[in-house]
C-alpha positions as CSV (number, residue, x, y, z in Angstrom):
1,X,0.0,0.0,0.0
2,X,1.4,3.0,-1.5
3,X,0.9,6.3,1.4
4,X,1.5,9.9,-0.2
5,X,-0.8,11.7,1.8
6,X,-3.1,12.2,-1.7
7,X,-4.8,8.8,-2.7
8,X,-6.0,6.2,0.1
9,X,-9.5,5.0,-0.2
10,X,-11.6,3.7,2.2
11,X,-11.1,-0.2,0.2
12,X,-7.3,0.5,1.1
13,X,-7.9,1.4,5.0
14,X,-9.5,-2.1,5.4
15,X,-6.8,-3.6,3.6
16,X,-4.2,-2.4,5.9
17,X,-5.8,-2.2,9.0
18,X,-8.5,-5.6,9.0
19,X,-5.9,-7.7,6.7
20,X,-2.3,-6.7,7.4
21,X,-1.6,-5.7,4.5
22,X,2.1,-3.4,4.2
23,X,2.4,-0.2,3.8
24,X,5.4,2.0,2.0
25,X,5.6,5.7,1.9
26,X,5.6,7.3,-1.7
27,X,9.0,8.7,-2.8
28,X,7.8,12.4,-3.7
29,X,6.4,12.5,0.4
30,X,9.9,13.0,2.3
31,X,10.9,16.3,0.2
32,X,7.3,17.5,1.0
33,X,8.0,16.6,4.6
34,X,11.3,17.8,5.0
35,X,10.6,21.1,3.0
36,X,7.7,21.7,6.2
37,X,10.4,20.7,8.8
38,X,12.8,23.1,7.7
39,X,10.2,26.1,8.0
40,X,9.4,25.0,11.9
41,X,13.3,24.5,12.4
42,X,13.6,28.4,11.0
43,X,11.1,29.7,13.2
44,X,12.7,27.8,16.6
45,X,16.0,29.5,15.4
46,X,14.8,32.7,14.6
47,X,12.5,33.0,18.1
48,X,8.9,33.6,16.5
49,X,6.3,32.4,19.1
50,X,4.1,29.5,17.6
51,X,1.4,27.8,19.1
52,X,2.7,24.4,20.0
53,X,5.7,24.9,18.4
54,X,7.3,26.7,21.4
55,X,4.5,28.1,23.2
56,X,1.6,26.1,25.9
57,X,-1.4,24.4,24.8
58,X,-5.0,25.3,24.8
59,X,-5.4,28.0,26.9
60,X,-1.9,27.9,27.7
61,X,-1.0,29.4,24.2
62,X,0.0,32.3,26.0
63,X,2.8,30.8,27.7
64,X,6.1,30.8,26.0
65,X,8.5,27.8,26.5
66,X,12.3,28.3,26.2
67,X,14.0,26.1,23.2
68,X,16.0,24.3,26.0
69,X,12.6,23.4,26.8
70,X,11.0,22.4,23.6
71,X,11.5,18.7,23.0
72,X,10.2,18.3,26.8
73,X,7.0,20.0,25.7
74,X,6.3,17.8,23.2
75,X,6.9,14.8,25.9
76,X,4.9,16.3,28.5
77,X,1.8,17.2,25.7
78,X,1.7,13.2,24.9
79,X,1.6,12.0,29.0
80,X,-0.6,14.4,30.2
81,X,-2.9,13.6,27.5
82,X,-2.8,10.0,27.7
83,X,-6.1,9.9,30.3
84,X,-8.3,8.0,28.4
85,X,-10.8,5.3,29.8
86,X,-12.5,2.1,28.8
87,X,-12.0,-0.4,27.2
88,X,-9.1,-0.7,24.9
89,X,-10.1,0.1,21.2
90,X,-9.5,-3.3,18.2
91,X,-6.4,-4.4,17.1
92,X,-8.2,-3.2,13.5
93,X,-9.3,0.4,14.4
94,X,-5.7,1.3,16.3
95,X,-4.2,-0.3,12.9
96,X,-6.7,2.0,10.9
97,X,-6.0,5.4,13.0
98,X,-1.8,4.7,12.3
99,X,-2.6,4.7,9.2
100,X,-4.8,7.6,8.7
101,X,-2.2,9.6,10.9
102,X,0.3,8.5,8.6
103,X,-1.8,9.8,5.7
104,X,-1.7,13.1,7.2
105,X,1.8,13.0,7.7
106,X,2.2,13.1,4.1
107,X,1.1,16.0,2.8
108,X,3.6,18.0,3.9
109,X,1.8,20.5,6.2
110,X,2.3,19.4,9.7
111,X,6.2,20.2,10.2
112,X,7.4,17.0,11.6
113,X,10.9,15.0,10.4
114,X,10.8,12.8,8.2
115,X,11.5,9.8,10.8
116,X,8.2,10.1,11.9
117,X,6.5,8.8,9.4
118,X,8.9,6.0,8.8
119,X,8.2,5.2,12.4
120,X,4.3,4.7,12.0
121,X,4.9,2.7,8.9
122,X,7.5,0.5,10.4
123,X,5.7,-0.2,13.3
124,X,2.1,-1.0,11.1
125,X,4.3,-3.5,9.2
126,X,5.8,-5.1,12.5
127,X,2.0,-5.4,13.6
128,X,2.3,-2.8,16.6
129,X,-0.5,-2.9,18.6
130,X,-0.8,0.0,21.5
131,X,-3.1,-0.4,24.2
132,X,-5.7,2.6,22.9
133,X,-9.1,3.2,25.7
134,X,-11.8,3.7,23.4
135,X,-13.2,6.7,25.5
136,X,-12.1,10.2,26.4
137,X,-12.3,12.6,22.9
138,X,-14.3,15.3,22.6
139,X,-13.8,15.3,18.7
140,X,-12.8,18.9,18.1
141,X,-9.1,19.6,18.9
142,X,-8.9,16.7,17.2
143,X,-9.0,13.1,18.5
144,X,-6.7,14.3,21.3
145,X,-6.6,11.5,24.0
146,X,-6.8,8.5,21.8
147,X,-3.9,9.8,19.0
148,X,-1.9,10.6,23.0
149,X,-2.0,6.5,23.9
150,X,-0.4,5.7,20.6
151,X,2.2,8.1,20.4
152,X,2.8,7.0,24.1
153,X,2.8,3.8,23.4
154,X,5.1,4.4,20.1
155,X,7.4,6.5,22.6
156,X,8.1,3.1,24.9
157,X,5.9,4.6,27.2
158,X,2.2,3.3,28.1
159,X,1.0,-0.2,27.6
160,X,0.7,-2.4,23.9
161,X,-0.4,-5.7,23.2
162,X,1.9,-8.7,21.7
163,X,0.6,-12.5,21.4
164,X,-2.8,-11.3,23.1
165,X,-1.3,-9.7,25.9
166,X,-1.2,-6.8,27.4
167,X,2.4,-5.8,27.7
168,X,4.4,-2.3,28.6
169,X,4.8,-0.7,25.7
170,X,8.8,-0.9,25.4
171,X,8.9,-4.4,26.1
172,X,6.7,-5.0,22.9
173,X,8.7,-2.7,21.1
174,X,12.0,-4.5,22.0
175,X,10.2,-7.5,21.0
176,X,9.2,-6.3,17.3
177,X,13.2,-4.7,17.1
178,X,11.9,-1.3,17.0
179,X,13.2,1.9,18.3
180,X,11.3,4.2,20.6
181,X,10.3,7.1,19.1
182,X,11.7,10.7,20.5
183,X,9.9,13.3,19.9
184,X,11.5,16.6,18.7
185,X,9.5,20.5,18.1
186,X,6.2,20.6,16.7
187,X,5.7,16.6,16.8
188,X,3.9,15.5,19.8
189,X,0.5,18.2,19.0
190,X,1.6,17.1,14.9
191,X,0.9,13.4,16.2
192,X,-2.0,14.1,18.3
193,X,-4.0,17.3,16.8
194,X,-6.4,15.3,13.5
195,X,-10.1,13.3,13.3
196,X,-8.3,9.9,12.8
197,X,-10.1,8.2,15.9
198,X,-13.3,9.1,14.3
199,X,-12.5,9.1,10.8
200,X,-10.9,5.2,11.1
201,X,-14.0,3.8,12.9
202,X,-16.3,5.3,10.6
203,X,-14.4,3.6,7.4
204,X,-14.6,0.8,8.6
205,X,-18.0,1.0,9.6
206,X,-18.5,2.0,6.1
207,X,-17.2,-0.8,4.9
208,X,-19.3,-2.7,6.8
209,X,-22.3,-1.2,6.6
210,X,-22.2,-1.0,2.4
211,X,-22.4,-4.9,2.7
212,X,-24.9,-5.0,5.3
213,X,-27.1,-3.5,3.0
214,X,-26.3,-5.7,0.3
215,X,-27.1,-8.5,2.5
216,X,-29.8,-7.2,3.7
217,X,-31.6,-7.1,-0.1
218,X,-30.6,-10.5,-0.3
219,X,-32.4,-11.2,3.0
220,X,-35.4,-9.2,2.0
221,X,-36.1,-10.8,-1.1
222,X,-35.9,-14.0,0.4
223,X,-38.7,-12.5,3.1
224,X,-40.8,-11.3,0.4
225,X,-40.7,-14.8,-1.5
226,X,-41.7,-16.5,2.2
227,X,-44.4,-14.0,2.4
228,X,-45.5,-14.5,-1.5
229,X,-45.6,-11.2,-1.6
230,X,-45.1,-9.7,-5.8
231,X,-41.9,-8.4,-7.5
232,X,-44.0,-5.8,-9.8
233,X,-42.8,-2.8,-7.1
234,X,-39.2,-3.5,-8.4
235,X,-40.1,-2.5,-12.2
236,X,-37.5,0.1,-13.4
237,X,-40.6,1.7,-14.6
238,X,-41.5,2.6,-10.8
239,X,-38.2,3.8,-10.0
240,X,-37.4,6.0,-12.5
241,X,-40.6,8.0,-12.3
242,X,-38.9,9.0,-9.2
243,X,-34.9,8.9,-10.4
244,X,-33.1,8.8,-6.9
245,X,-29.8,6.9,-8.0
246,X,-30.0,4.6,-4.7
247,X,-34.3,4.0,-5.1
248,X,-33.2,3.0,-9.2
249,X,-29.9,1.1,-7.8
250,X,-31.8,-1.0,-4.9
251,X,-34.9,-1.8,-7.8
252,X,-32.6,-3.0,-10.3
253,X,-31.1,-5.2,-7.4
254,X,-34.0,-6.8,-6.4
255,X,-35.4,-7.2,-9.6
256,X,-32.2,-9.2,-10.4
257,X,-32.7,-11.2,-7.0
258,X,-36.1,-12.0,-7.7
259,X,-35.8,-13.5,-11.2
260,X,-36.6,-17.2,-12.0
261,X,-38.7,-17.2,-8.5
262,X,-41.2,-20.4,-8.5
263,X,-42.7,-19.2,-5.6
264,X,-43.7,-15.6,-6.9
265,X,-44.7,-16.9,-10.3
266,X,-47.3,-19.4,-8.7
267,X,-49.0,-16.3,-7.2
268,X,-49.0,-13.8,-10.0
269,X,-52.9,-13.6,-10.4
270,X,-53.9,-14.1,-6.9
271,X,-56.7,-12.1,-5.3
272,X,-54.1,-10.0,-3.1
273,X,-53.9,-6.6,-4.3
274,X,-50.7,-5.1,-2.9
275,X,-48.1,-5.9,-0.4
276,X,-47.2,-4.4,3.0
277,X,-44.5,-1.4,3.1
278,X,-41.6,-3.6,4.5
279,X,-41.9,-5.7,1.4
280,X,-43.7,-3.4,-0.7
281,X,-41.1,-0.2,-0.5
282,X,-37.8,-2.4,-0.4
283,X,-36.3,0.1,-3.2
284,X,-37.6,3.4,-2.2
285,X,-35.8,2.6,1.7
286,X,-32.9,0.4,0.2
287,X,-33.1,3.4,-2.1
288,X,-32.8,6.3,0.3
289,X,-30.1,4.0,2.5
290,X,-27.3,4.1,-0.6
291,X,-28.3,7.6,-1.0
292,X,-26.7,8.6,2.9
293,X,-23.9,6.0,2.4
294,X,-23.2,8.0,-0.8
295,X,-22.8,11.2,1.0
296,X,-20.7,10.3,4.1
297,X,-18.3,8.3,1.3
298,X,-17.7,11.3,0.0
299,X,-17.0,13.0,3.4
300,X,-14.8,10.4,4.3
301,X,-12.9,10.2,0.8
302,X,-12.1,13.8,1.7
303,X,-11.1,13.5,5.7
304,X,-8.8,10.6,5.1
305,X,-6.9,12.7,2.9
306,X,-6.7,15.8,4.3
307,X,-4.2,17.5,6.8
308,X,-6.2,17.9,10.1
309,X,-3.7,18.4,13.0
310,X,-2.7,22.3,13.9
311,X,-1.3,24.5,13.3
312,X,0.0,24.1,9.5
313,X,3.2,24.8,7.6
314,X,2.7,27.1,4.7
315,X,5.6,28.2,2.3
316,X,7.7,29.2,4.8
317,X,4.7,30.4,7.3
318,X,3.1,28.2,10.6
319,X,-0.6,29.3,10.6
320,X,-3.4,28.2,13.4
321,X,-6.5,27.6,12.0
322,X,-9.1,24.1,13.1
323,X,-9.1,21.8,10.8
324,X,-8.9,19.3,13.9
325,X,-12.8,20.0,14.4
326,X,-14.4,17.1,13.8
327,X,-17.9,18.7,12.9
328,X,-17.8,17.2,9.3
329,X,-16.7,13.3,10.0
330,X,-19.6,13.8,13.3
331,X,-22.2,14.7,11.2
332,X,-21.8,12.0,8.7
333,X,-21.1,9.2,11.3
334,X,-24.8,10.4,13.0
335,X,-26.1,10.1,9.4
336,X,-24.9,6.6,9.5
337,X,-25.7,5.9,12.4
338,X,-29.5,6.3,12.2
339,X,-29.7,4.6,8.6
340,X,-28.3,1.6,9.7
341,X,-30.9,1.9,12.7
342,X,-33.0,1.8,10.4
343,X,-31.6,-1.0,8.1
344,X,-32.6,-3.1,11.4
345,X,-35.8,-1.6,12.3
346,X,-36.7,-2.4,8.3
347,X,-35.4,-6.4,8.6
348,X,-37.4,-6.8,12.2
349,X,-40.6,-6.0,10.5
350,X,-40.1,-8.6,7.7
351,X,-38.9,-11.5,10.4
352,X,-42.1,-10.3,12.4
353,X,-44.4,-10.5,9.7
354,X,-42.9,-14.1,8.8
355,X,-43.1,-15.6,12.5
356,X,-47.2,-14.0,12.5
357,X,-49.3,-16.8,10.7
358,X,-52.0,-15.0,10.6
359,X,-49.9,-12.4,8.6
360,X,-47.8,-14.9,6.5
361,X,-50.3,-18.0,6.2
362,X,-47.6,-19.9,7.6
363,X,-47.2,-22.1,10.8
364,X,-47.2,-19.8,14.0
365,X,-43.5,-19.0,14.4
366,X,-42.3,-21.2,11.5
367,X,-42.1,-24.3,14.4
368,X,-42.4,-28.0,13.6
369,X,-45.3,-29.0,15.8
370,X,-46.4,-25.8,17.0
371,X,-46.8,-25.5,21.2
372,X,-44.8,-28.7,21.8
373,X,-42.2,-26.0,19.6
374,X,-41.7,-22.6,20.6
375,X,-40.2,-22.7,17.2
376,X,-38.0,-19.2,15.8
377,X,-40.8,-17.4,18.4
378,X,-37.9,-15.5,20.7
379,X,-35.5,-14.7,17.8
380,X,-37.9,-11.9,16.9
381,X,-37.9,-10.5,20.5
382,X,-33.9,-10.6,20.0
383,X,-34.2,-8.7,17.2
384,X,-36.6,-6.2,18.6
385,X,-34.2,-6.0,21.9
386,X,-31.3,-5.0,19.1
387,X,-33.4,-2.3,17.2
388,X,-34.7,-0.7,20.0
389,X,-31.0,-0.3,21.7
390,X,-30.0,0.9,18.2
391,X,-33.0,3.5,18.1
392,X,-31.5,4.7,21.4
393,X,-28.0,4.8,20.1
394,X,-28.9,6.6,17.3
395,X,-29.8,9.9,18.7
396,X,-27.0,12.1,17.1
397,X,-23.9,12.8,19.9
398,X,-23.0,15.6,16.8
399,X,-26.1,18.2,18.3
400,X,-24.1,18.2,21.7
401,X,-21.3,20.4,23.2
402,X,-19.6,21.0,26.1
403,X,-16.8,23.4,25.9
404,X,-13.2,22.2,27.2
405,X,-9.8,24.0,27.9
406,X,-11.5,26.8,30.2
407,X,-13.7,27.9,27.2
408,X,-10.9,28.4,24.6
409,X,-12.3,25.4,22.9
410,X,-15.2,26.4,23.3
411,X,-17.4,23.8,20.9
412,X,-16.9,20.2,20.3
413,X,-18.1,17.9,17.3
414,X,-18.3,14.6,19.9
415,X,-17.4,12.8,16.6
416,X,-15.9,10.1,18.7
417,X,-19.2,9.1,20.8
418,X,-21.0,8.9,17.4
419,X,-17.4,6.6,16.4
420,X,-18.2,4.3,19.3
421,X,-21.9,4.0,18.9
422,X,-21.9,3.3,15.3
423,X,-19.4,0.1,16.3
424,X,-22.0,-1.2,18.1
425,X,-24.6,-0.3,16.0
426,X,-23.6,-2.1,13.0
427,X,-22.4,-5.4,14.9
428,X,-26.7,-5.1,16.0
429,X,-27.7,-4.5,12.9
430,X,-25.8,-7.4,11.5
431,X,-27.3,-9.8,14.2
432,X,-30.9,-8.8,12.7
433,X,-30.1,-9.4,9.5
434,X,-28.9,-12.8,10.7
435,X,-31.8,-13.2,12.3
436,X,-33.8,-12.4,9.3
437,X,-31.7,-15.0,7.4
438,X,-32.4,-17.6,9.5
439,X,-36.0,-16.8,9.5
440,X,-36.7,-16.7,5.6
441,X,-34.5,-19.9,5.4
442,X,-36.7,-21.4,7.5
443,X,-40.1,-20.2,5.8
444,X,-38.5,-21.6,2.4
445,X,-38.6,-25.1,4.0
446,X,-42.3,-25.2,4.0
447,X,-42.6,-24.5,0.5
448,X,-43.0,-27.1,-2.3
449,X,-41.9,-25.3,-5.4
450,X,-38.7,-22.9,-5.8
451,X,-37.2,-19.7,-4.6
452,X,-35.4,-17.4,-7.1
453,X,-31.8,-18.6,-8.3
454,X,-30.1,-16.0,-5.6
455,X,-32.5,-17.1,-2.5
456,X,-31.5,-20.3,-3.5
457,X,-27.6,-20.0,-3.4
458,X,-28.0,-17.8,-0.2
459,X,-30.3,-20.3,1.4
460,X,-27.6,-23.2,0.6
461,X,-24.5,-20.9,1.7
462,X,-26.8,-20.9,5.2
463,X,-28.0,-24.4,5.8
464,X,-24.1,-25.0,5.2
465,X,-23.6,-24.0,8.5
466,X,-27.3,-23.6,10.0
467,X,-29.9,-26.7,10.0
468,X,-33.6,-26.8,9.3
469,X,-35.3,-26.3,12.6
470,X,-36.8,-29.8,13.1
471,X,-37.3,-29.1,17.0
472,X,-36.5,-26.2,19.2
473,X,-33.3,-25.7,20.3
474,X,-30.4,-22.7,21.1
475,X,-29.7,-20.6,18.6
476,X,-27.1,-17.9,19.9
477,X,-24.6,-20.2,17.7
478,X,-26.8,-20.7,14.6
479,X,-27.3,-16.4,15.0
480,X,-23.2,-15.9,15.4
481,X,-22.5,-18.4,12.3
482,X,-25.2,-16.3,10.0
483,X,-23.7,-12.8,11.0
484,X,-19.7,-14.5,10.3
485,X,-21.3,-15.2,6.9
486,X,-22.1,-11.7,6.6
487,X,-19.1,-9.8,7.4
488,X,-16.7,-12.2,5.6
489,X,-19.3,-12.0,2.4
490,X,-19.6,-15.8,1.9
491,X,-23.6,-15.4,1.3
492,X,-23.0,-12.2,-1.2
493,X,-20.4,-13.9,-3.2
494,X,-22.7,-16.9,-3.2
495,X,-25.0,-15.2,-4.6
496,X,-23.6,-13.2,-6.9
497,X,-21.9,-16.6,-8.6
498,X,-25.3,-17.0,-9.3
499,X,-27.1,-13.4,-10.6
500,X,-23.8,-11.3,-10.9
501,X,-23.2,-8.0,-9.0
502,X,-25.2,-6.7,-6.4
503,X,-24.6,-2.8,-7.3
C-alpha cells in the first residue's frame, strides 16, 4: 500500500488495517515533509512564538517555552494527554487510525521530520499494537486523548499488546526490534491534533455497513418470497418516475434477485392486491439508504486525505486555524448511524411478519409441531431487543457540546461518541439481518416449489452452517454463524456466482 498523503480509499484502509496488508511511503512524500520541517526549524531559530511549536497548549497558548525546553514540551503534551478510559479500542481500528495519521503525515503541512512517518509505517508492518481506551475525545481539537496513547505507546511509554497480551509498551517494542520514538519540536500536537479516531471507525464502519445493506436485499427478497408477496414494485418503470440513484440502484437489485422465483410466479394472479410497506417499498428505503452512504463516502474520501492536525506549515509560514474539528466526519457518522438503525428496524418487521401466521399463512413461528415447539418465536424478540438499543443509540452525539480547555475550545463535534456507537450499532444490525436469514430460510422449508436462483444459493450458503429447525433448540450459535457469513461476504459472493453483482 502505497501512502503519499493524496490517494487512500476507504477499500485501502480495510486492507491495511482488518488484513495486514504493508504499507510504504511514496518517494515524492519526504521532500514534502522535509521542505515543512525546515520552516518549523527556521522559526525555533529565529525566536517567533508559535502555538505548539514553542509556546503552551490550549489556553496555555500564551505561555512561552524556552527552546532548551521544547523537545520536553512535546513529551509532556503526549503523557498528560494519555487519560483515556475504557475499554481498549480493536487491534483493527488502532491499525486504521496509524494509518490515517500517517496519511496526514504526508502531505507535507504538519512540520514533523521525516522519521516520523517511517516510524508509523515500520511499526504497522511489524503489527504494533498499543493499548488505545476507546473513551475520552471530545472530537474537536482533534482526536486528542486516543492519538496521545499511541504516540505513548510508540514512545516506549504506556501499555501495547503482543501475542494477546497486554504488555508495557517498550517491552513490545524490544520485542518487534523497534526503536522508541523521541519526539523533537512541533511533533507531539503534529501526532495528536487530527479526526483519525473518528474518521478510522467510521471507514470501517462504512465498509461494513455498504455490505450490510447488500445483505440485507438479499435477506429481503428472500422474506418477500416467504411472504408470497409480488416483485412488480421493483419494475424500473416505478423507479425511474422518481430517479433517486439509490431508489433505481436497490430496484434493479432486487429485480435481479427476484428472477426465476417459482414461488412468486405461482402467485402472480392471486386475489391480493398489494403488499405491505416492509416488502412493498424495499427500493424506495434500500433506495434512500445508498443515498446517505453515498454522502458520508464522499466525506470520508475527503477526511482521510486531508491534513487535520494544527497549526499548519505554509511556504515558509506556521498558521493556526481548526481543521482538527471534527464537525464534518460527526455529522456524517450520525447520518450513518441512524440509517443503519433503520436497516434493522426495516429487517425486524419482515422477520415479524414471517413468524405472524395470521400475517404470513404460515405455521405460527415457523415451528415443527407448534406448542410442543416454541419454534423461531424468541428470535424476533432478540431482534426487537437490538433495534430498540440501536433506536436509542442513534440519537446524534454531533447536536451536543460542552466546551473544554476553560472555554478556549469552546465547541466540540463529539465525533468520537458517534465513532463508538456506530461500532455497536452495525455489529446489531448485522445480528438482525442474521436473524432475518435464519428466518426466511426457514419459511423456504415449508414450500413445495422454488425460490429465485439467488434465494437459492444464499439459502444453501446458510443451511451449510445452520440446520432446518426440526425441533427447538439454542440458537445464539446458529445467529453468530449467520452474521460470520455476513461480514466475511460468503452469502454475497454466493449469490452473486449466481445473478452477478449486487450494485
Amino acid at each position: 500500500m502505497i501512502v503519499d498523503g493524496e490517494h487512500l480509499s476507504i477499500e485501502d484502509v480495510v486492507k491495511v488495517a482488518r488484513y495486514g496488508e504493508k504499507v510504504e511511503i511514496a518517494q515524492n512524500v519526504r521532500q514534502k515533509v522535509e521542505k515543512s520541517r525546515e520552516t518549523v526549524e527556521k522559526i525555533i531559530a529565529e525566536g517567533k512564538p508559535v502555538y505548539g511549536v514553542n509556546t503552551g497548549f490550549g489556553e496555555l497558548a500564551n505561555v512561552r517555552i524556552s527552546n532548551e525546553k521544547i523537545n520536553e514540551l512535546q513529551e509532556n503534551l503526549i503523557r498528560s494527554h494519555s487519560c483515556g478510559v475504557g475499554e481498549a479500542l480493536p487491534e483493527e481500528v488502532t491499525r486504521a487510525i496509524m494509518l490515517l495519521r500517517l496519511n496526514s503525515l504526508a502531505k507535507g503541512f504538519s512540520g514533523v521530520r521525516y522519521e516520523v512517518l517511517e516510524k508509523i509505517a515500520e511499526a504497522l508492518n511489524k503489527g504494533f499494537y498499543p493499548l488505545v481506551p476507546s473513551q475520552g475525545s471530545v472530537g474537536a481539537s482533534g482526536d486528542l486523548v486516543p492519538l496521545a496513547h499511541i504516540t505513548l505507546a510508540l514512545m516506549g511509554e504506556g501499555k501495547a499488546f503482543h501475542d494477546e497480551r497486554e504488555m508495557e509498551a517498550k517491552e513490545v517494542l524490544e520485542r518487534l526490534n523497534i526503536e522508541p520514538l523521541k519526539l523533537e519540536a512541533k511533533e507531539g500536537i503534529a501526532l495528536i491534533n487530527g479526526t483519525q479516531f473518528m474518521a478510522a471507525i467510521a471507514s470501517l464502519a462504512w465498509y461494513d455497513a455498504m455490505n450490510l445493506l447488500k445483505h440485507a436485499q438479499i435477506a429481503g427478497v428472500m422474506s418477500l418470497e416467504a411472504l408470497m408477496g409480488t416483485d412488480q414494485a421493483f419494475r424500473q418503470e416505478i423507479a425511474e418516475a422518481r430517479p433517486y440513484k439509490g431508489q433505481i440502484k436497490a430496484a434493479r437489485n432486487l429485480w435481479k434477485l427476484t428472477r426465476g422465483s417459482n414461488i412468486i410466479a405461482s402467485h402472480k394472479n392471486c386475489s391480493k392486491v398489494q403488499d405491505a410497506y416492509s416488502l412493498r417499498c424495499m427500493p424506495q428505503v434500500f433506495g434512500a439508504f445508498y443515498e446517505a452512504l453515498n454522502f458520508v463516502e464522499n466525506i470520508l474520501a475527503i477526511e482521510i486525505n486531508s491534513a487535520t492536525d494544527n497549526p499548519l506549515v505554509f511556504d515558509n509560514e506556521v498558521i493556526s486555524g481548526g481543521n482538527f474539528h471534527g464537525e464534518p466526519v460527526a455529522i456524517a457518522i450520525d447520518l450513518m448511524n441512524i440509517v443503519v438503525t433503520k436497516l434493522s428496524s426495516f429487517s425486524e418487521r419482515r422477520i415479524f411478519r414471517m413468524l405472524d401466521e395470521k400475517l404470513s399463512s404460515l405455521p405460527p413461528f415457523l415451528a415443527p409441531e407448534p406448542g410442543l415447539n416454541s419454534g423461531l418465536m424468541i428470535l424476533q424478540y432478540v431482534a426487537a431487543s437490538l433495534v430498540s438499543e440501536n433506536k436509542s443509540l442513534a440519537y446524534p452525539a454531533s447536536v451536543d457540546s460542552i466546551p473544554t480547555s476553560a472555554n478556549q475550545e469552546d465547541y466540540q463535534s463529539m465525533g468520537s461518541v458517534a465513532a463508538r456507537k456506530c461500532m455497536q450499532i452495525i455489529e446489531n444490525a448485522t445480528n438482525v439481518v442474521a436473524i432475518e436469514f435464519i428466518v426466511a430460510s426457514q419459511a423456504l422449508e415449508f414450500f413445495d416449489i422454488s425460490p429465485s436462483s439467488a434465494s437459492m444459493a444464499a439459502y444453501k450458503t446458510i443451511r451449510r452452517y445452520v440446520a432446518a429447525l426440526e425441533r427447538d433448540r439454542a440458537m445464539s450459535e446458529d445467529i453468530k454463524k449467520v452474521a460470520e457469513l455476513i461480514r466475511n461476504r460468503e452469502i454475497l459472493n454466493e449469490v452473486e456466482r449466481v445473478v452477478g453483482k449486487i450494485e
